[in-house]
C-alpha positions, 0 to 999 in steps of 0.5 A: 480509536474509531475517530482514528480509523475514520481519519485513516480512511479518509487519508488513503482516499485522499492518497488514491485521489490525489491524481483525480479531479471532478467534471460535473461531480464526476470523477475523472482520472487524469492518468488514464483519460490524458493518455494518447488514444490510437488504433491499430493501424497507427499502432503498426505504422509508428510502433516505435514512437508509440511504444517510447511514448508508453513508457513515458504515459499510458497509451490506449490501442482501440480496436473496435469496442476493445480497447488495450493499453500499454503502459510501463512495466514499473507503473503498472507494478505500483498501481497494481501494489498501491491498490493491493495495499489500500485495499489491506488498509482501507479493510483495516480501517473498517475491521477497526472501526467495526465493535469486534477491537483486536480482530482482523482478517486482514492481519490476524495476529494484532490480537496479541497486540494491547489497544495502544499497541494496535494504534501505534502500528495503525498510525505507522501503516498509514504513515508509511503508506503515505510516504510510498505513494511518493517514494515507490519503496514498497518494501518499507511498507512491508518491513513495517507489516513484518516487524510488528507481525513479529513483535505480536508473534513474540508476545505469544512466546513467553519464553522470547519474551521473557529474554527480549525483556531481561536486562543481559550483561554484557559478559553474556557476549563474546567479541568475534574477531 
């Protein structure tokens, strides 16, 4: 598991990089040092232009030391969420990599989940996460977090478990017209 965990780690970098390059060992964002710096004055003679030209790529606004930018409301939606769910999955990786299997603060519930269950969730976090960072469809993400959250809440139910496992009759049903 923990060759698993320190691949998984090095994916979501490799995800949240994939816009970087290096200068000098340095790493430099392409997104936000490619964008058009102005001040305030050029912001006030030519808004129009300069706001088309935010919701095409950042711009930044400098007013002394202060610097603004104005980007759109999309694009700052799925920063904000990749670095939400990187962070969850970056502090999964470590939490399973960590002596204590099983045990998460970040998703409590996987303790009702066996070893080969936890993997299989894992792989189809990283997976999915990997598929959003192209696909911006962040509810796949959550419904992956959810279902398995239910399946791990179901196991806890002997009851539900007991009827999710038991082989039903197709009399059992009725036809709803």
């Amino acid at each position: 598991m923990t060759r698993v965990v320190q691949y998984g780690v090095r994916k979501i970098l490799q995800i949240l990089l994939q816009n970087c390059v290096t200068n000098g060992g340095e790493i430099v964002i392409n997104t936000f040092l490619s964008d058009d710096v102005i001040n305030c004055t050029q912001l006030r003679n030519n808004q129009k232009h300069w706001l088309d030209r935010a919701y095409i790529s950042p711009v930044s606004v400098k007013s002394g030391a202060k610097i603004l930018v104005l980007i759109n409301r999309d694009y700052a939606k799925d920063m904000y969420l990749l670095n939400h769910y990187a962070g969850m999955i970056i502090q999964f990786c470590q939490e399973l990599n960590s002596e204590q299997v099983g045990k998460s603060d970040v998703f409590p519930w996987i303790k009702h989940l066996s070893e080969e269950e936890i993997a299989d969730f894992y792989g189809e976090l990283l997976s999915t996460f990997k598929d959003i960072t192209h696909s911006r469809n962040w509810l796949a993400l959550e419904e992956v977090i959810s279902s398995w959250q239910a399946t791990a809440e179901a196991i806890t139910n002997p009851e539900m478990l007991e009827l999710l496992n038991s082989d039903l009759d197709s009399e059992e049903f009725t036809t709803v017209e």
